[in-house]
N, C-alpha and C positions, 0 to 999 in steps of 0.2 A: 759488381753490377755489369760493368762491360763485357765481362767472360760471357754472364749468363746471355746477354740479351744478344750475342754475337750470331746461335744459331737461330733465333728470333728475327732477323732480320730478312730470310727466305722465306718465312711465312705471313711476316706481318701484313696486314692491310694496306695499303696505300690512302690517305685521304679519307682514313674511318670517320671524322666528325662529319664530311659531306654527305657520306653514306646515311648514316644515322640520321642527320638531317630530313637529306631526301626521304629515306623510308617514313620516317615518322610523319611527317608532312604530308605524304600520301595517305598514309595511313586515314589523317583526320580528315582530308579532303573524303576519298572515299564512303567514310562513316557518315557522308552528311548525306548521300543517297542509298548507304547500306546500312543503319544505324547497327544491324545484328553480327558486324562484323567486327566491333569491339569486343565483342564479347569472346569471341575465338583468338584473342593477343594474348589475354594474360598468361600468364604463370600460375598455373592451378596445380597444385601436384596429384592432385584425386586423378584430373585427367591426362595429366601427362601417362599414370600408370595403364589408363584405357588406352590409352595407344596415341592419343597429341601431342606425342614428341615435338610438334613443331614450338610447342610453347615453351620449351625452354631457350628459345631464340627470339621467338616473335613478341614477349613481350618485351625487348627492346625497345621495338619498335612505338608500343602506347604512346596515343599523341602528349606531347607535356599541358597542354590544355586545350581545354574542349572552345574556350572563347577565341573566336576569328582574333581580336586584336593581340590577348594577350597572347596568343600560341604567335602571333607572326615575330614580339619583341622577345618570347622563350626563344624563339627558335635564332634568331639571329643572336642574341647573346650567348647563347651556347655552339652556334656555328664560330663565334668571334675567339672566344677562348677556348674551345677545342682548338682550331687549329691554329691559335697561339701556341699553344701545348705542343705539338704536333711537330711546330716549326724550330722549339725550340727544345724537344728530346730528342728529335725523331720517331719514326712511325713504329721502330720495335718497342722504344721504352713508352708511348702515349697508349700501343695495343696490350701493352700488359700489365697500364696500368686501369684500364677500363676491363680487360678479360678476368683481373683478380677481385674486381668488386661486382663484376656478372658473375663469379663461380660461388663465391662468399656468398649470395644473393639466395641462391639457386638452390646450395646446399642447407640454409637457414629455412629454405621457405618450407622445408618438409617437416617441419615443428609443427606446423598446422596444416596437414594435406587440401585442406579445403578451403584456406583461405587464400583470393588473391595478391601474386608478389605482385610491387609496384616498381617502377626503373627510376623514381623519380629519387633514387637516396643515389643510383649511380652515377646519374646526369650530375645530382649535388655534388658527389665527390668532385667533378669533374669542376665544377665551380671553386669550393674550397682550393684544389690546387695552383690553379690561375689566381684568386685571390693572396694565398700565401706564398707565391712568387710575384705579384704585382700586387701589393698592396695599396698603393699612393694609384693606379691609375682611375681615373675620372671614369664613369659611369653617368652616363643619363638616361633616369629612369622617364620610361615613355616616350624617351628624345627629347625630358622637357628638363627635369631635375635632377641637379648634377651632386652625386654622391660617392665617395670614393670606397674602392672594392673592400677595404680592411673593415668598414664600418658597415654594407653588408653582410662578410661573412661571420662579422660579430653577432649581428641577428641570426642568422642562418645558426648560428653552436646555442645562441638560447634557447632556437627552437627547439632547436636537437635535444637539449640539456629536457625541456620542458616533456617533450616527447617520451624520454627515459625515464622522469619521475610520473608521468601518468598514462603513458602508453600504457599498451595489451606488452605479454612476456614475448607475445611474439613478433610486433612492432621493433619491439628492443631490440630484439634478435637480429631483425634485419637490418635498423639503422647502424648496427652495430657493426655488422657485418659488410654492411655495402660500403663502409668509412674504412676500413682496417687499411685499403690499400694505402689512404692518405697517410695514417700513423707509420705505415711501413716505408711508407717515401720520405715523410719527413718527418717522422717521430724526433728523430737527433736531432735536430734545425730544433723543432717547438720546443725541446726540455733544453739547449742551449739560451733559447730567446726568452725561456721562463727565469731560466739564473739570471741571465743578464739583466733581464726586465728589475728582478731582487734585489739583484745588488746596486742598482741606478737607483731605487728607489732609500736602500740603505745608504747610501753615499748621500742623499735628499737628505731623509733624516739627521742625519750627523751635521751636514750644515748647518738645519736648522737646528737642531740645538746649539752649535758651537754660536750662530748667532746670536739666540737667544740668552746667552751668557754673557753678562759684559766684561769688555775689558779694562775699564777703570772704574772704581767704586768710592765714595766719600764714605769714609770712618765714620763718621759723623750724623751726616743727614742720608744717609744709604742713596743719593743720587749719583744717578750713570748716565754713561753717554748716550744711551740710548733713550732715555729720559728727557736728554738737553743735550743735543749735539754740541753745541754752540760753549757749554761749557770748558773751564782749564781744567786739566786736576795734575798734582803733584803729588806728592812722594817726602814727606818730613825727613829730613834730615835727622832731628833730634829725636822723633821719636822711634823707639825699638820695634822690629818688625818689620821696615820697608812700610809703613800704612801712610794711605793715599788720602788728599783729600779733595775737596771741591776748590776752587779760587776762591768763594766766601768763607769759608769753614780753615781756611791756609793758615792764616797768621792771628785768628780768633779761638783756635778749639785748643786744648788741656792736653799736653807733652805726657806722652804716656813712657813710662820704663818698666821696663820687665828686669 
């Protein structure tokens, strides 16, 4: 990874989540005195062939929501952890991993020339990431309720998952495709943390069974410790076998020989 990203470094972005920020922010201010100028963002590949090449960049740009509030708390949570990202790959590994889930995007959207691509599965990626490096960090949503990143992005793979089973083939296509980078950064991480996860929970199991097994038992009236804590039990001497019994059942039950 470091080999590759080393000539990457002369061309990456500087501060791409400000970038994308500001653009997109513009973008929606704009549309609120030019509404037809949403319309010229997407990703349409019918028009990219008439000559709109610029849309295979500018739908980047699409605001992440059309509502005044919620675009100002999209937009500051994805400025928050982009350049968390950012500060903590640097600017060549954070530009390539947002350029390989625009290309992925780009190349899927031509399954349906005419339908519009949306940016909103790249930006996602960009969340998943920061989620599955900060899991435990605090989120407050709307600035009121505090919910931590791992329990979002939990939601975020149902939807996804739910997407998959009733999305369009070409919905699939692209959620599929604008995630690939996440799998490819941290495919190895997640099929570790799934063993892991397996075998914490088989080490679980196995406890509770071994609990649930007692370890003394009356010959007799089949009570155990776990029955009556507070119980003795012993171990007969005379009778063959090692058989155990209760402190009632000790010096009253029938000497067994084999």
């Amino acid at each position: 990874m470091r080999r590759f990203l080393g000539p990457l470094h002369r061309v990456a972005i500087p501060r791409l989540t400000l970038l994308l920020t500001a653009v997109s922010a513009s973008c929606l201010v704009a549309s609120q005195v030019q509404p037809d100028l949403l319309d010229l963002i997407p990703l349409v590949p019918e028009r990219v062939m008439h000559g709109e090449g610029w849309r295979l960049v500018t739908f980047l740009a699409y605001p992440l929501s059309r509502h005044p509030v919620f675009a100002a708390f999209t937009y500051y949570l994805f400025y928050l952890m982009g350049t968390a990202l950012e500060s903590e790959w640097g600017d060549a590994k954070f530009n390539l991993y947002v350029a390989l889930s625009w290309l992925a995007t780009v190349l899927t959207a031509w399954l349906n020339p005419t339908e519009p691509a949306i940016n909103g599965y790249i930006y996602g990626s960009i969340f998943l990431a920061f989620a599955f490096l900060h899991p435990d960090f605090m989120l407050y949503l709307l600035f009121i309720i505090p919910v931590k990143m791992k329990y979002l992005a939990a939601f975020q793979w149902i939807m996804y998952g739910a997407l998959l089973l009733l999305g369009s083939w070409t919905e699939r296509a692209i959620l599929v495709a604008a995630n690939a980078n996440f799998f490819l950064f941290f495919g190895r991480a997640v099929i570790g943390n799934l063993r892991a996860g397996r075998h914490r929970m088989e080490s679980k199991a196995q406890a509770i069974r071994e609990q649930a097994h007692p370890f003394h038992l009356c010959h007799v009236c089949r009570l155990t410790e776990q029955k009556d804590p507070r119980m003795d039990f012993r171990v007969c001497p005379t009778c063959t076998g090692a058989l155990e019994y209760c402190q009632i059942h000790l010096e009253t039950h029938t000497h067994i020989s084999r």
